[in-house]
BASE-380680 format. One record per residue (C-alpha): residue number from 1; residue in one letter; x, y, z. Coordinates in nm, 2 decimals, m for minus. Example, Ala and Ser with C-alpha at 12.3 -4.5 7.8 and 13.67 -1.06 7.14 Angstrom:
<lumkes>
LUMKE num residu      x      y      z
LUMKE   1      A   1.23  m0.45   0.78
LUMKE   2      S   1.37  m0.11   0.71
</lumkes>
This chain:
<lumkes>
LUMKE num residu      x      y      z
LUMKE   1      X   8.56   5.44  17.90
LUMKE   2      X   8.26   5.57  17.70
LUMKE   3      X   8.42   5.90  17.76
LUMKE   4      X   8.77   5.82  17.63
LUMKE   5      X   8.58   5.61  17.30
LUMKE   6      X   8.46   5.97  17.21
LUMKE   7      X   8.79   6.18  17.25
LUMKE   8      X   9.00   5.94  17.05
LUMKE   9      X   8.70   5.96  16.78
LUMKE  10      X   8.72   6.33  16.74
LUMKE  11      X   9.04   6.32  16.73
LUMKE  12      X   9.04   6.09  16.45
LUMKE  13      X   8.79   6.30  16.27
LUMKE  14      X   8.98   6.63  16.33
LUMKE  15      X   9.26   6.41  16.16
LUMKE  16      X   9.12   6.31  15.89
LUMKE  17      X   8.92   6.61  15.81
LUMKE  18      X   9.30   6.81  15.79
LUMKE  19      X   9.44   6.53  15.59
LUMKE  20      X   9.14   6.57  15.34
LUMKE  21      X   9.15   6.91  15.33
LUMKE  22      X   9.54   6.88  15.24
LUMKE  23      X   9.49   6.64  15.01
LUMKE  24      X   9.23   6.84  14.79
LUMKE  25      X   9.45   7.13  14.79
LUMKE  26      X   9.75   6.92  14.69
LUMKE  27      X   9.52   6.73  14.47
LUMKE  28      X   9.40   7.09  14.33
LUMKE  29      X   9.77   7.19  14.28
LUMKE  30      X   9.86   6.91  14.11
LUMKE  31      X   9.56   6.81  13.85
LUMKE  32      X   9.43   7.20  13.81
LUMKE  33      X   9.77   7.39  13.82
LUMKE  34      X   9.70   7.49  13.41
LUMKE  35      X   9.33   7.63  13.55
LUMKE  36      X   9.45   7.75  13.86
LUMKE  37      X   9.78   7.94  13.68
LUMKE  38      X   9.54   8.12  13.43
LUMKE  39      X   9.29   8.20  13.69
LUMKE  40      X   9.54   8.32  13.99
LUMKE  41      X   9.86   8.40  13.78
LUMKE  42      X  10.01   8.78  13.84
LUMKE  43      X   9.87   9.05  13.67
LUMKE  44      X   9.96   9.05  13.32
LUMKE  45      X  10.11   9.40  13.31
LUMKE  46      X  10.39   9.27  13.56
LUMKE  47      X  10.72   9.32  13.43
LUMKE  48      X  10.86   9.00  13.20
LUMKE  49      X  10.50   8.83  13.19
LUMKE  50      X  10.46   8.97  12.77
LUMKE  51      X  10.50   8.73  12.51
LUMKE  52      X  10.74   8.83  12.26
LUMKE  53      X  10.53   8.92  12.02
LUMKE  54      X  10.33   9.12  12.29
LUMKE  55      X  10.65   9.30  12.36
LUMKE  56      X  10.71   9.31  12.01
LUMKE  57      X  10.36   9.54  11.98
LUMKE  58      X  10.41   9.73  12.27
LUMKE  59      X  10.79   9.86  12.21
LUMKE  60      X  10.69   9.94  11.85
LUMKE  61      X  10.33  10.11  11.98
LUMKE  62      X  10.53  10.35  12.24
LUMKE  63      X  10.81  10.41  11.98
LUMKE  64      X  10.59  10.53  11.70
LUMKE  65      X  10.33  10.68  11.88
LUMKE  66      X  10.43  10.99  11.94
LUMKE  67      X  10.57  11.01  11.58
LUMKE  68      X  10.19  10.97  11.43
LUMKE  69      X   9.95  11.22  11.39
LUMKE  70      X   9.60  11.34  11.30
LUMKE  71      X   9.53  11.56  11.02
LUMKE  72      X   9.20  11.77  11.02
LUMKE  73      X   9.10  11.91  10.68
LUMKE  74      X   8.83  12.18  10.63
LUMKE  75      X   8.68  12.19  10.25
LUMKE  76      X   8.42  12.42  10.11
LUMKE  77      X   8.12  12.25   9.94
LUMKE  78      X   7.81  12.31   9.77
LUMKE  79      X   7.46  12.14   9.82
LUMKE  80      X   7.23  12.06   9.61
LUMKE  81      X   7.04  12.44   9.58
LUMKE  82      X   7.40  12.55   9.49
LUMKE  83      X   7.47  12.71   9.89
LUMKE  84      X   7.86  12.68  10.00
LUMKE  85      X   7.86  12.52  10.32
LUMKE  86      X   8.15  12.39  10.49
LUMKE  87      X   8.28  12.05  10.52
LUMKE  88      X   8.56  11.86  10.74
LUMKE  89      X   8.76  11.57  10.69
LUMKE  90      X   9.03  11.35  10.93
LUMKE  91      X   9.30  11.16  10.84
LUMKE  92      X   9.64  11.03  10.97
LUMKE  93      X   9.99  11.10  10.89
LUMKE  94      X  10.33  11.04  11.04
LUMKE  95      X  10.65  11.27  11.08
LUMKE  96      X  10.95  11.18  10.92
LUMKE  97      X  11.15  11.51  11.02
LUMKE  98      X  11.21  11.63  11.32
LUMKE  99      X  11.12  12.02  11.17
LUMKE 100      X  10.80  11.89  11.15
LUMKE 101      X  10.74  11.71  10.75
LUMKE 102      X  10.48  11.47  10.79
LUMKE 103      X  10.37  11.21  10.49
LUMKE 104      X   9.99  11.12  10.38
LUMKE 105      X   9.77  11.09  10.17
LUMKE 106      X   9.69  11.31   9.91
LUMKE 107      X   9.31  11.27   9.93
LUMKE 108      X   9.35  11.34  10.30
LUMKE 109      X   9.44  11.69  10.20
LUMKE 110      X   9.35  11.74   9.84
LUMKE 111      X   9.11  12.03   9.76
LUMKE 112      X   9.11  12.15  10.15
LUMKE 113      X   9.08  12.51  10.25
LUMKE 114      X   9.28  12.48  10.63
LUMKE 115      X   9.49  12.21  10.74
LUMKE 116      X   9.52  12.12  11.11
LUMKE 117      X   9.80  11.87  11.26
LUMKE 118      X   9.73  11.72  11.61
LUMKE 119      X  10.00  11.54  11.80
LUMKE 120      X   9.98  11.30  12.03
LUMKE 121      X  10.02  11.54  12.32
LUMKE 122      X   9.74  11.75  12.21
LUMKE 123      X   9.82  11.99  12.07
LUMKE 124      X   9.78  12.11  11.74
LUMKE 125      X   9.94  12.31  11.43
LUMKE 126      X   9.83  12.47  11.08
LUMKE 127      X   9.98  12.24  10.83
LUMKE 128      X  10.12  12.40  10.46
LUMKE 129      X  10.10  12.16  10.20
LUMKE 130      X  10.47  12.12  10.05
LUMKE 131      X  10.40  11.87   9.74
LUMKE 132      X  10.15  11.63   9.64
LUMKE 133      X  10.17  11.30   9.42
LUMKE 134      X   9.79  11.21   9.30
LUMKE 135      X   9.88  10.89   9.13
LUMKE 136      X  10.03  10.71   9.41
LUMKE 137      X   9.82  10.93   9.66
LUMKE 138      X  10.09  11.07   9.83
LUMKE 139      X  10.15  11.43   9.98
LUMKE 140      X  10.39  11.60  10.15
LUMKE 141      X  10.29  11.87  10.45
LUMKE 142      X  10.44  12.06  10.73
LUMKE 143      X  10.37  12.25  11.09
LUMKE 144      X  10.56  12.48  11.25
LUMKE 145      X  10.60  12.30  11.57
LUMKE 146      X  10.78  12.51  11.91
LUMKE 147      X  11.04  12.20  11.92
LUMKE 148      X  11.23  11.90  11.76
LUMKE 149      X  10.96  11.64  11.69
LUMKE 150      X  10.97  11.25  11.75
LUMKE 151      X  11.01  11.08  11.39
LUMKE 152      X  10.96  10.77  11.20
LUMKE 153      X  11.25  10.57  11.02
LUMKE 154      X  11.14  10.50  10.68
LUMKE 155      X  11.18  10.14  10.57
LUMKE 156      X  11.20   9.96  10.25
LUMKE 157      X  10.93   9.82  10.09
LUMKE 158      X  11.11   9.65   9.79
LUMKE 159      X  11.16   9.31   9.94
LUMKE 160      X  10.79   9.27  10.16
LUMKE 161      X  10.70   8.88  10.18
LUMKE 162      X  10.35   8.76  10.22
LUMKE 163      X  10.28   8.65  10.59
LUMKE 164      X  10.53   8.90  10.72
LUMKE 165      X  10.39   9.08  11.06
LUMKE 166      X  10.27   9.43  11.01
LUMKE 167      X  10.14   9.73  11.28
LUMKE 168      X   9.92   9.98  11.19
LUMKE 169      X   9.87  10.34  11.38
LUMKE 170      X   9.64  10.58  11.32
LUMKE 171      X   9.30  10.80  11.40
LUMKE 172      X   9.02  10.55  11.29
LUMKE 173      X   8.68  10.73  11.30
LUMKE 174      X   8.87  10.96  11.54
LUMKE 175      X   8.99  10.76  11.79
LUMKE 176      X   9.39  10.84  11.76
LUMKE 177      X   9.68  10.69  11.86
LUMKE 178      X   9.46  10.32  11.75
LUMKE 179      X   9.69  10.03  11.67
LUMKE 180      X   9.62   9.76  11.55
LUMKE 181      X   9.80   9.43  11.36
LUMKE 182      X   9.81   9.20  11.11
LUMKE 183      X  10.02   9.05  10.85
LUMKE 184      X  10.09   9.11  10.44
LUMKE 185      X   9.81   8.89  10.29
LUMKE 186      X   9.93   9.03   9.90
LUMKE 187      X  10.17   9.20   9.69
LUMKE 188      X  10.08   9.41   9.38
LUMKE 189      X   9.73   9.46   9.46
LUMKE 190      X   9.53   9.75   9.21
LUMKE 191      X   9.26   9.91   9.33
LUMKE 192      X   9.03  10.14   9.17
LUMKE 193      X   8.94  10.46   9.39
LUMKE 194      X   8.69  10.70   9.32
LUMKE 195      X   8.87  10.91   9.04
LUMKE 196      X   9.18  10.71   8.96
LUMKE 197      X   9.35  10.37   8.97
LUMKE 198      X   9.62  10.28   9.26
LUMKE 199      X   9.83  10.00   9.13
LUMKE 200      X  10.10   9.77   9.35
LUMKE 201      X   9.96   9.84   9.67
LUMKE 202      X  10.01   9.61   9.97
LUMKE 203      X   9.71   9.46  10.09
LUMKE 204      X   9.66   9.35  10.48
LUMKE 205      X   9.43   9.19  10.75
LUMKE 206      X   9.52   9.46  11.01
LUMKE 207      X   9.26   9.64  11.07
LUMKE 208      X   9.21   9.98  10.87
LUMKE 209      X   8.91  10.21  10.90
LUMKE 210      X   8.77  10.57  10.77
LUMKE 211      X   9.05  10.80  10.97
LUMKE 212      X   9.36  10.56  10.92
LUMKE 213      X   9.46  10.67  10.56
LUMKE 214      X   9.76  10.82  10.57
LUMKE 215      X   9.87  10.66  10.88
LUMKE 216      X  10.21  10.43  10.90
LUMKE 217      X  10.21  10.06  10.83
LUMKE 218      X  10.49   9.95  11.06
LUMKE 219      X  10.70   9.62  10.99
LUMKE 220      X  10.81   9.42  11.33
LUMKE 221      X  11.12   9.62  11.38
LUMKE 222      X  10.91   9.94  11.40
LUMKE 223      X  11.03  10.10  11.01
LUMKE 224      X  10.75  10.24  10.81
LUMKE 225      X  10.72   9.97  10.48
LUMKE 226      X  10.39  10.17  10.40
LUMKE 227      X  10.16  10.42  10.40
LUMKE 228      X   9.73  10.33  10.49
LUMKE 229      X   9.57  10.45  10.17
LUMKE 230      X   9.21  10.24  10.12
LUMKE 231      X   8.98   9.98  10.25
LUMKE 232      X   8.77   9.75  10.04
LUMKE 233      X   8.38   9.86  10.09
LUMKE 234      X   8.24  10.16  10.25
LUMKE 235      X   8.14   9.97  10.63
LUMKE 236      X   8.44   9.98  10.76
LUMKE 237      X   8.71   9.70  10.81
LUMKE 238      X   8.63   9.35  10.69
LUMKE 239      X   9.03   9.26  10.69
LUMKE 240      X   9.08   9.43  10.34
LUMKE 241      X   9.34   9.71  10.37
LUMKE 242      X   9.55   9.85  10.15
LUMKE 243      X   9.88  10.04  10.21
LUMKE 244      X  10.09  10.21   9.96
LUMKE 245      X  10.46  10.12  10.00
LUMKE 246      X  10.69  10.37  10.10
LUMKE 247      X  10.93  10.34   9.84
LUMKE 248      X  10.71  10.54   9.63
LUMKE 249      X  10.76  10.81   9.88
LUMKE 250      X  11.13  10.78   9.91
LUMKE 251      X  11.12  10.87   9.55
LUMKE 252      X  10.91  11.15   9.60
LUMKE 253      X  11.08  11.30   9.89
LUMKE 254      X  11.42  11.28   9.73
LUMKE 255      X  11.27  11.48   9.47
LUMKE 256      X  11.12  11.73   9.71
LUMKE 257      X  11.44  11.78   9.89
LUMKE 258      X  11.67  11.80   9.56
LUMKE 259      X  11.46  12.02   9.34
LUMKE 260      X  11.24  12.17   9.61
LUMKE 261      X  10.91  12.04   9.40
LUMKE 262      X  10.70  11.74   9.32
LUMKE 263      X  10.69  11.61   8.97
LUMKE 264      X  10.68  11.28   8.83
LUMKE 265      X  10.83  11.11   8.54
LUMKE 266      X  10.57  11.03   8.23
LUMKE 267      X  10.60  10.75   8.01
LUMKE 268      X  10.30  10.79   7.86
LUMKE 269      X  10.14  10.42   7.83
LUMKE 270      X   9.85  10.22   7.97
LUMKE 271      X   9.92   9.86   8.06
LUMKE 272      X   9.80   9.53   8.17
LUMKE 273      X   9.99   9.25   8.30
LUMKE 274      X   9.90   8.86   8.14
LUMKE 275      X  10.11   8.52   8.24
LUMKE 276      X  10.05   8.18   8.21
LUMKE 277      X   9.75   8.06   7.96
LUMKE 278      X   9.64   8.38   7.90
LUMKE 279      X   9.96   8.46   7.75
LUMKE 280      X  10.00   8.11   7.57
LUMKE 281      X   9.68   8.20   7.40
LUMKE 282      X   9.78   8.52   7.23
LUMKE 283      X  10.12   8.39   7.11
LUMKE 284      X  10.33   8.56   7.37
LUMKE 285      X  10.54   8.41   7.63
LUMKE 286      X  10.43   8.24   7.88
LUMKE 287      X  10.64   8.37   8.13
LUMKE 288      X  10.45   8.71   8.08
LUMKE 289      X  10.47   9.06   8.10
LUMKE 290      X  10.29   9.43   8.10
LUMKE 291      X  10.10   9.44   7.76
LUMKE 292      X  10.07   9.79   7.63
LUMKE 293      X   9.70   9.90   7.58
LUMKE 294      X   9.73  10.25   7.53
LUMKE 295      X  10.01  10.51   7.43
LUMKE 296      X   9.96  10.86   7.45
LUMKE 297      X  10.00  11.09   7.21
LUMKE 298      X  10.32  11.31   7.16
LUMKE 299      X  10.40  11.10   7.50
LUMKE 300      X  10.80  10.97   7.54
LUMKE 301      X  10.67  10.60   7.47
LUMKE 302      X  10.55  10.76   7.15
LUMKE 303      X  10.88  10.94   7.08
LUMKE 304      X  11.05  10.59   7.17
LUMKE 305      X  10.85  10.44   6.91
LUMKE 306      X  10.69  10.20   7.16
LUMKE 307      X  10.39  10.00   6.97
LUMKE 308      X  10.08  10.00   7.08
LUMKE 309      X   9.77   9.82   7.03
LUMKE 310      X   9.59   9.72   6.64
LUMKE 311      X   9.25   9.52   6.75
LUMKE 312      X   9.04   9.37   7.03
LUMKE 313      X   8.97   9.04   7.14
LUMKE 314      X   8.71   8.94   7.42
LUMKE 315      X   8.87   8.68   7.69
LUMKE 316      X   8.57   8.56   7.89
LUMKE 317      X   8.42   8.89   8.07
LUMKE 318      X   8.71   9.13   7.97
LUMKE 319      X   8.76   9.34   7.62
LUMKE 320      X   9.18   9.31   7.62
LUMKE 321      X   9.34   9.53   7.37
LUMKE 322      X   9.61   9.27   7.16
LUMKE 323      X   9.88   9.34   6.86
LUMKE 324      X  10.14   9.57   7.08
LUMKE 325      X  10.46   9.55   7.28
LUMKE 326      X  10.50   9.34   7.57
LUMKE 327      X  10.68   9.49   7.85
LUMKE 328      X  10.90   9.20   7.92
LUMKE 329      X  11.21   9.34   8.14
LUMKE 330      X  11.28   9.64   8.34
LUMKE 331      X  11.59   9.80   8.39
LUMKE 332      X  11.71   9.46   8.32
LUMKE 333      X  11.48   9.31   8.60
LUMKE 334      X  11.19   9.02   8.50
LUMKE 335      X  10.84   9.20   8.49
LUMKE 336      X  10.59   8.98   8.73
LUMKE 337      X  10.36   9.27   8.77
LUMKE 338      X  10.27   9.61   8.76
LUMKE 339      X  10.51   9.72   9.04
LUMKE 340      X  10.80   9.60   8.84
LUMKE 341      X  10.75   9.94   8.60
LUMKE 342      X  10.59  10.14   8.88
LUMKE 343      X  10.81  10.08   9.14
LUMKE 344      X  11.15  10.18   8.86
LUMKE 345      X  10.97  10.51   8.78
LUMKE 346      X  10.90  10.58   9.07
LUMKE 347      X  11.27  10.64   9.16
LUMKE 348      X  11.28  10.83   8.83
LUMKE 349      X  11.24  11.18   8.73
LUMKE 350      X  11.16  11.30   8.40
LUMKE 351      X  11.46  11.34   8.15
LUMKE 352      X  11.63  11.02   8.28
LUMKE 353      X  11.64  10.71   8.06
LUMKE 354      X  11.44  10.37   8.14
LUMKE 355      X  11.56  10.05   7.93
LUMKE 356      X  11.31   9.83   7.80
LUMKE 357      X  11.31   9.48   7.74
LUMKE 358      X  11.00   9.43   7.46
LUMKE 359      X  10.86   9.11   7.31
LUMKE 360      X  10.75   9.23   6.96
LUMKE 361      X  10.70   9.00   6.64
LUMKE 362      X  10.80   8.72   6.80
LUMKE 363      X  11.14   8.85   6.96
LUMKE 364      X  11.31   9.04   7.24
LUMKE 365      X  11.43   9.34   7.19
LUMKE 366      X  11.58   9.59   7.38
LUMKE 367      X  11.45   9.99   7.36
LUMKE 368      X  11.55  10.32   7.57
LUMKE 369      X  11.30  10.54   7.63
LUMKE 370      X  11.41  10.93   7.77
LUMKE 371      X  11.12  11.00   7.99
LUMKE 372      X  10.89  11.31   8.01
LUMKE 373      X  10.78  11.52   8.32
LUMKE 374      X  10.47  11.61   8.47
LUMKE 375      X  10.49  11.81   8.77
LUMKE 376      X  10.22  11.82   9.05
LUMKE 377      X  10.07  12.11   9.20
</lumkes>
């Protein structure tokens, strides 16, 4: 009896001990499935397991890839006992014909003694500089490639919304083929460089570093809606890049292929855009505009008989130049910033005409103004 007692107790234990067990896996299953999913899920580079936006990335990464490109400059300088020693420089750019044009940055190849061009595959070319645009650092170079090269579709930068998803690719510190992302955090950003003044630029949060400049801001269907041009400090990224957009390019590669040069058209002014209170306070409407500071002499603004400034007031930390025209209207279009003039002429060349809406003693007016020519070498 003793011995039957003990056989239908193990068997009771064996039972309950697979119950319990079944339960905690069930149990595990049931209450720990989110843990348990992100723990013991498939790998994520199984097909279908990308977000969209993950997708999104990785289409536009492998698309555009192949289609960007580090440049490798070689300068000449002199130290400090007057010795010539020599000097190199990277950069990015991207290829936007299949002969092999590529777009950059002008101060990725300005004042550079031998150009080299490295794909993504390796291997590399002597670039030739075809045209350069110092105000909106731009430049224009080509390699001689054995074959028909992957490209880039050039967007349009015109209508860029702040918030909008951007990509970046390029050869940060030398690491090519780098992407990273971001969004537009502002419009119509000027920026003051080492020897000259970038104005409308397109500022972003993705992250931009000594070796991207020149490199391709992508939007989220893979089109080029700018070009990596500066970063705010000398560290490194701190989520302050600026791009300049690629409708400034457009303009000078329509040029380049029409008249087989680089110029750009010269108005001839210096401006500042004021709005709101500012505005209010020096009797001008508050609606704003681009308030002319300086007009060069012999310049077409002169010749248009454009007014420029009589006397100087101080407005808190900043000496502002008063008494002159108030760009008010382009081409018929509202001015809301310096972009609204820059982004006109940059579709100009010299000789066209540019119609002015002005605000002068108290009334609009409209002026024409036949613009001059500066070409770039």
């Amino acid at each position: 009896m003793r011995v039957v007692r003990l056989l239908l107790l193990s068997t009771l234990l064996a039972a309950a001990f697979v119950y319990l067990t079944s339960v905690t896996r069930w149990d595990a299953g049931r209450f720990l499935r989110p843990i348990g999913e992100r723990l013991w899920s498939e790998p994520t580079s199984a097909a279908g397991n990308f977000s969209a936006d993950e997708q999104n990335n990785i289409d536009i990464y492998k698309a555009a890839r192949d289609a960007t490109v580090n440049i490798t400059s070689v300068v000449y300088k002199q130290d400090f006992f007057f010795g010539v020693y020599q000097g190199e420089g990277a950069g990015s750019g991207f290829i936007i014909n299949p002969d092999g044009q590529i777009l950059t940055n002008n101060h990725v190849v300005s004042g550079t003694a031998r150009l080299t061009v490295t794909l993504a595959d390796k291997k590399s070319y002597k670039a030739t500089i075809l045209g350069r645009d110092p105000r909106n650092d731009l430049a224009l170079i080509k390699i001689e490639a054995d074959r028909k090269l992957t490209t880039l579709k050039l967007g349009d930068s015109e209508g860029l919304v702040v918030g909008q998803k951007v990509l970046a690719i390029g050869n940060p510190f030398g690491f090519g083929g780098t992407l990273t992302t971001g969004v537009v955090s502002a419009l119509d950003r000027p920026i003051q460089t080492e020897d000259r003044q970038l104005e409308g630029l397109v500022q972003t949060d993705a992250a931009i570093n000594p070796g991207n400049s020149g490199g391709p801001l992508l939007d989220s269907r893979g089109n080029v809606i700018a070009i990596n041009t500066a970063i705010y400090g000398q560290q490194g990224n701190i989520g302050l890049g600026f791009a300049m957009p690629i409708n400034r390019a457009k303009a000078m590669l329509d040029e380049y292929s029409k008249h087989g040069k680089i110029s750009r058209p010269a108005l001839g002014i210096r401006t500042v855009f004021i709005s709101g209170d500012l505005a209010r306070m020096l009797n001008l409407p508050a609606s704003g505009g681009l308030l002319i500071q300086q007009i060069e002499r012999g310049s077409a603004a002169a010749a248009a008989g454009l007014r420029g400034p009589n006397r100087a007031v101080q407005v808190e930390n900043y000496t502002l130049l008063i008494g002159g025209d108030l760009i008010v209207a382009v081409e018929g279009r509202k001015v809301d910033g310096n972009e609204s003039l820059l982004s006109v002429l940059g579709r100009k060349r010299g000789g066209d005409m540019l119609d002015l809406t002005i605000f002068r003693n108290g009334q609009e007016q409209n002026l024409k103004v036949r613009l001059g020519e500066t070409e770039v070498f």
